[in-house]
C-alpha positions as CSV (number, residue, x, y, z in Angstrom):
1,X,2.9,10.3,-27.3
2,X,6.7,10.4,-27.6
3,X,8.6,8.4,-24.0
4,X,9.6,12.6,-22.5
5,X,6.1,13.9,-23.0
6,X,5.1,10.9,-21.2
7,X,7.9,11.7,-18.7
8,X,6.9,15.1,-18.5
9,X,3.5,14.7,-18.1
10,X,3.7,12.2,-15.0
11,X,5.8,14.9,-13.4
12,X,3.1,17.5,-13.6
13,X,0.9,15.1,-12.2
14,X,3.5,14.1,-9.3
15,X,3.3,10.8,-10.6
16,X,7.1,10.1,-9.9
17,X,9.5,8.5,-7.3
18,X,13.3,8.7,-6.0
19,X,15.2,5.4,-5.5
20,X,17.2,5.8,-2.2
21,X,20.3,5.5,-4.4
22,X,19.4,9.0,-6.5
23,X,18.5,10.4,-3.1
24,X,21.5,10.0,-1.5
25,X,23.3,11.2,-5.3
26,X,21.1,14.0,-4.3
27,X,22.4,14.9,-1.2
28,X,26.2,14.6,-2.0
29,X,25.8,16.8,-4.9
30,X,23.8,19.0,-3.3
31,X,21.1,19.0,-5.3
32,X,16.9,19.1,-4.2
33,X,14.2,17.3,-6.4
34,X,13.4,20.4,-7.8
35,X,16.6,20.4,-9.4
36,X,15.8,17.3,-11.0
37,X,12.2,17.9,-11.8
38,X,13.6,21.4,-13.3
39,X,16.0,19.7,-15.5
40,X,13.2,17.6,-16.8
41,X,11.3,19.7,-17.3
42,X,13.9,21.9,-19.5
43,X,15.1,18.8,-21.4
44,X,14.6,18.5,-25.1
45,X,15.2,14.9,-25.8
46,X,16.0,11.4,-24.3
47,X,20.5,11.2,-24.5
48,X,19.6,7.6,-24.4
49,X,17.5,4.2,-24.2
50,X,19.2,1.1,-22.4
51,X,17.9,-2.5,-21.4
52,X,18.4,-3.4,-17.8
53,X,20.6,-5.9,-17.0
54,X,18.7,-6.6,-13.9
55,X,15.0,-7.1,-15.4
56,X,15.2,-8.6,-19.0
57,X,13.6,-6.1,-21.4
58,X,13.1,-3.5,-18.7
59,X,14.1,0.0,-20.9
60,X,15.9,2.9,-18.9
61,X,16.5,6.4,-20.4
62,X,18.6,9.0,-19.8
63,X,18.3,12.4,-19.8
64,X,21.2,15.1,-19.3
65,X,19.3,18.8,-19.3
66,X,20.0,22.1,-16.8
67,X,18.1,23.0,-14.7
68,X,16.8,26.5,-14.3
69,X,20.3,27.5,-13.0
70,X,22.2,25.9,-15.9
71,X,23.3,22.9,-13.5
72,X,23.5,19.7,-15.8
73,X,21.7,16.9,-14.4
74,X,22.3,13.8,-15.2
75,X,18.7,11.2,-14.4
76,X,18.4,7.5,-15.1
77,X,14.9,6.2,-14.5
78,X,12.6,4.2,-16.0
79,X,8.6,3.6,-16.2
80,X,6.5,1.3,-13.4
81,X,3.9,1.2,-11.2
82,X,2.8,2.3,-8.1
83,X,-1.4,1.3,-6.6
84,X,-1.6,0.6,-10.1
85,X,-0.8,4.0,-11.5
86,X,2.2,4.8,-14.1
87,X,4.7,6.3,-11.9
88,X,8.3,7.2,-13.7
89,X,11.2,6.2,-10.8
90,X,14.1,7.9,-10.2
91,X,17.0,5.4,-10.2
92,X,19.8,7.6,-10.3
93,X,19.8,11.8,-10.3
94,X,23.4,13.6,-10.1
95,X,25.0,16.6,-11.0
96,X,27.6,16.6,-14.0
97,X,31.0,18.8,-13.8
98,X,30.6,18.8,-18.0
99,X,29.5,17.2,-21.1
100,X,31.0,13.7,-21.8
101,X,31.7,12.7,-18.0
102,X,30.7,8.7,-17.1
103,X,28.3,9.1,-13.5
């Protein structure tokens, strides 16, 4: 199973979380989880795989996608557990202005 399926499929399952950082990104863009769930859900591929430079070997991916109102989204999150269930978290959820911007 390729790393969005995966993705995808924890979201159906509401097998996800929201660091308080990509909740408050939320709320200043004024955006709702939905909006991020949506873009998710719309996205086609990962932009990008990084290592964490806070937990050795820890990988984080990035997806930029609309949502269903053509907002970009930019998410950061990565794979982890939670009562000893997968769980994808959340680490970082804004909105972009356009293509090519650094969040």
């Amino acid at each position: 199973m390729d790393v969005l399926t995966r993705i995808k499929g924890l979201i159906l399952r509401q097998r996800y979380r929201f660091s308080e950082k990509a909740a408050d990104e939320l709320d200043a863009d004024g955006l709702q989880e939905a909006d991020v769930l949506e873009s998710i859900m719309n996205a086609d591929h990962i932009k990008k795989t990084i290592r964490s430079s806070a937990h050795t070997g820890e990988k984080l991916y990035v997806i930029e996608s609309p949502d269903y109102h053509g907002t970009l989204i930019y998410t950061k999150g990565k794979f982890t557990k939670l009562e000893d269930e997968e769980i994808f978290y959340f680490l970082i959820s804004s909105k972009r202005s356009r293509r090519g911007n650094e969040v």
